[in-house]
N, C-alpha and C positions, 0 to 999 in steps of 0.2 A: 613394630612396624608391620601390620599385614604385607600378606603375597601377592600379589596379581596374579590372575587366570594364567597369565603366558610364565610366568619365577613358576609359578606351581606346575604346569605342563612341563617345563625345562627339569626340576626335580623327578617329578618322577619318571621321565623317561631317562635321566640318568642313571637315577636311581635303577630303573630297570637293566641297563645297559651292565653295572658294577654287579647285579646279583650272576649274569651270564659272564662275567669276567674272572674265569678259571682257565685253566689249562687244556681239560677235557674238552669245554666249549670250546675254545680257541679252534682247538682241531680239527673239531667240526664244522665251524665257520669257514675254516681255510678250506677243507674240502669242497663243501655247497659253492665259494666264493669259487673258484678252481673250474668247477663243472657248470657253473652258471655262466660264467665267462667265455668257455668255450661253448657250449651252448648259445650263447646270443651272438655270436660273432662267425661263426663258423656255419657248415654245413648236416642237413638239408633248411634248417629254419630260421638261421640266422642273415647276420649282414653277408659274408662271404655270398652265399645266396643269391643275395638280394641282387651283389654285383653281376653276378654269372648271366641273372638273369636279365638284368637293364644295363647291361653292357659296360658295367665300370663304374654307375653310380652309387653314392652313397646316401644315408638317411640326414638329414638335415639338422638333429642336433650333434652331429656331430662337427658344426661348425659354431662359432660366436658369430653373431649378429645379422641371419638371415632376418628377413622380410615376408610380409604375408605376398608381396610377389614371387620373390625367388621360390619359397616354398610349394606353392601352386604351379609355378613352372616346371618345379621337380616332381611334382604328384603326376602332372598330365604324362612327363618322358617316363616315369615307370611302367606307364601301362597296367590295363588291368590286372594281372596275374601280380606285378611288381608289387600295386597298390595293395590285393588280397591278402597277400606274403607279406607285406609291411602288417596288416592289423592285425589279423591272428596269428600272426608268428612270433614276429621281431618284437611287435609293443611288449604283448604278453612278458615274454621272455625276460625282454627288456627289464619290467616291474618287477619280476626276480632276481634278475643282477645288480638292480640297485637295491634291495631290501639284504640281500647277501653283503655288496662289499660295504652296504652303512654300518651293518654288523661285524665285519671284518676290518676294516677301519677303527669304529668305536673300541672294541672291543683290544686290538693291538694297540689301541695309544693308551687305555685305561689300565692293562698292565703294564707297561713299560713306566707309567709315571706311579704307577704302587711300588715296581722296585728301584725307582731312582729317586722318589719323594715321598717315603713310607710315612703317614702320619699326616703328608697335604693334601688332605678333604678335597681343599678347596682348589687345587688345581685339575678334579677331576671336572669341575667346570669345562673346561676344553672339548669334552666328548661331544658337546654339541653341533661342535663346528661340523665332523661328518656324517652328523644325524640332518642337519640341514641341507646336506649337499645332497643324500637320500631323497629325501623328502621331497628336494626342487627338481631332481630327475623323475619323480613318478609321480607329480604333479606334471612336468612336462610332455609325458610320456601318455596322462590322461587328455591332455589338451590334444594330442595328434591322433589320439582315438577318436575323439569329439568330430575332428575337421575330417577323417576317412570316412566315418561314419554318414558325416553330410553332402562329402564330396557327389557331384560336381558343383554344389552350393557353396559358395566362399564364407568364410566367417574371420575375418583380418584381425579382432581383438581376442579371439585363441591363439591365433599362431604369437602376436605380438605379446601374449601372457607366459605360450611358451618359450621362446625364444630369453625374457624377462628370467626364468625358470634356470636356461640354460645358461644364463650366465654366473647366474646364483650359483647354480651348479659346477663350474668351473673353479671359479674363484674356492669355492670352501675346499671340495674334497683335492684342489694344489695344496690349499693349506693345511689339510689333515695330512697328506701326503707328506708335506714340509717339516710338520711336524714328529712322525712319524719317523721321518729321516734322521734328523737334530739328534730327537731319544733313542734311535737304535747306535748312533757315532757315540754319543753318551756313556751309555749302557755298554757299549764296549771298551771305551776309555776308565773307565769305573770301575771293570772287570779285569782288564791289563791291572790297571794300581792295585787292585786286588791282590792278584797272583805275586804282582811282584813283593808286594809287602811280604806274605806267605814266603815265598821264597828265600827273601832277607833273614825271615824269622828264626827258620829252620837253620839258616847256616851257624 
């Protein structure tokens, strides 16, 4: 049975994901994911920022189910400087925290199911789930470049693509999250019987 453009895409970006799935990597991932976080949320470039400076508001994916109104209503209250500070700072940034924690994510569920399922290939399948939620964050994140960039001209079927984007976005990386959670209660449960067997042994 041939592959499809998309089974072949999904391959090898797995496939990419299991070659950087070490320990060293790991570590590294955690650090970048760590410093990109604080970086985009904080100050002088981040959302913290953003708030100081437009009085308490926030960027608008960080809610479900804005509107190409609601969102133009929130571009006009930032004001220009808000507006400038949203595109070169935050997006930017932004585009590095989600390539970070899709990495960080993929990466902590692809070991956790090599040592709780040594030999299930095929459950590395699952990685994808928060390479999508990447993905739809910095596809989201290029739609509210688009719309700054045109601003004060409206374009209602970007926001409504981003918006589309962020829900996607939601949904997976809860569920990489979720999952993430399950295999680390696992993997310690696993690790208890472990010990305790050891333990029995010795006596």
């Amino acid at each position: 049975m041939s592959k499809t453009p998309e089974n072949v895409w999904m391959t090898r970006v797995i496939s990419l994901i299991r070659q950087f799935s070490s320990w060293r990597s790991y570590a590294i991932i955690t650090i970048l994911f760590l410093f990109s976080f604080i970086a985009a949320t904080g100050r002088p470039y981040g959302t913290q920022e953003l708030s100081d400076i437009t009085g308490g508001l926030a960027v608008p994916d960080l809610s479900i189910g804005y509107t190409p109104q609601s969102v133009y209503s929130l571009l006009d209250a930032f004001g220009q400087a808000g507006r400038d500070l949203y595109l070169s700072r935050i997006l930017p940034l932004d585009i590095v925290f989600s390539l970070c924690y899709l990495f960080f994510f993929a990466i902590t569920l692809s070991l956790l199911i090599r040592y709780l399922f040594p030999g299930r290939d095929d459950l590395q399948g699952l990685l994808i789930i928060p390479v999508i939620g990447g993905i739809a964050d910095i596809v989201e994140n290029f739609c509210f470049i688009g719309v700054l960039l045109a601003y004060p001209d409206q374009h209602p079927v970007i926001i409504t693509c981003a918006s589309v984007c962020t829900k996607l976005k939601f949904v997976s990386n809860i569920s990489a999250m979720l999952l993430i959670i399950v295999a680390l209660i696992t993997a310690a449960l696993s690790a208890r019987k472990r010990l305790i067997v050891r333990k029995n042994g010795n006596l």
